[in-house]
C-alpha positions in Angstrom: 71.5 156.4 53.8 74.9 155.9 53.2 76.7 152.9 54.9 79.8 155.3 54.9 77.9 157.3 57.3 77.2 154.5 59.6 82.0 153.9 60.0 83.9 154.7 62.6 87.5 156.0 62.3 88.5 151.9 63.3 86.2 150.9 60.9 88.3 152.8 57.9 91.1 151.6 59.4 90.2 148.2 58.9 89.0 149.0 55.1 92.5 150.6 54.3 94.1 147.6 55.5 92.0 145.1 53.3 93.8 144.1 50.1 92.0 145.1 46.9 90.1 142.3 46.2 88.1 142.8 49.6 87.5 146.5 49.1 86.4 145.5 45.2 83.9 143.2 47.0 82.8 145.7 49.2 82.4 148.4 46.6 80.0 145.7 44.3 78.3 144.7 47.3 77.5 148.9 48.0 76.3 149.0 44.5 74.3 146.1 43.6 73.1 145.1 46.6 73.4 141.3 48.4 74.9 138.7 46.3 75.8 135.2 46.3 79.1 133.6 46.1 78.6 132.7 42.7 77.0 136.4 41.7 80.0 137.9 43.2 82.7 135.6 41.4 81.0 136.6 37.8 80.5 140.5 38.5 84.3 140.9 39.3 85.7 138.3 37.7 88.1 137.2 40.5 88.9 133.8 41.3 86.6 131.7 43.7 89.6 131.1 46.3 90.3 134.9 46.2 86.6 135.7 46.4 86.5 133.1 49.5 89.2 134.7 51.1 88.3 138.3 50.6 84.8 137.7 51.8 86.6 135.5 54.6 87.8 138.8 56.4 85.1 141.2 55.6 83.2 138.2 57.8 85.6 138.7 59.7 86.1 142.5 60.5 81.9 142.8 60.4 82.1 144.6 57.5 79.8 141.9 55.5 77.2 139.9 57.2 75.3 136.1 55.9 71.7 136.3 54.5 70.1 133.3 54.6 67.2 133.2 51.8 63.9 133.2 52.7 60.7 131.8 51.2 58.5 134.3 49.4 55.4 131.3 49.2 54.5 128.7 51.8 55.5 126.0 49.4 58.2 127.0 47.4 61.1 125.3 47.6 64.3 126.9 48.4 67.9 125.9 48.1 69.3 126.5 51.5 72.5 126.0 51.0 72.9 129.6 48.4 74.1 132.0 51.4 74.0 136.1 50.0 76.1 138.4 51.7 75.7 142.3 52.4 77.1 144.8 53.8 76.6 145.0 57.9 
């Protein structure tokens, strides 16, 4: 299913008044999937504080939601703190 599908006219709206680096983010995040902060910073090559900022108001204007990881074994240890972020 396409997420494009999923928009309302407020929704595009709210895309075509993102600067470029948040629709970039957006478009990665459609193609590849969720990624982390770090993922995201090394697939488009942006800077951290404009990668913060962009993902900042996709937060912001639901666009992008927090995934928390999750342990695939009982005892594996997971770093809790590496937060991935999708599309909502």
């Amino acid at each position: 299913m396409d997420w494009k599908s999923k928009l309302s006219p407020k929704d595009f709206r709210v895309i075509y008044n993102l600067p470029p680096s948040a629709k970039f983010i957006l478009y990665v995040l459609n193609q590849d999937g969720p990624k982390s902060r770090k993922d995201i910073i090394n697939i488009t090559l942006l800077s951290s504080r404009t990668v913060g900022h962009a993902l900042k108001l996709l937060l912001e204007s639901n666009l992008v939601e927090k995934v928390k990881p999750t342990k695939e074994k009982p005892k594996s240890k997971i770093d809790n703190r590496i937060v991935k972020y999708r599309l909502a």
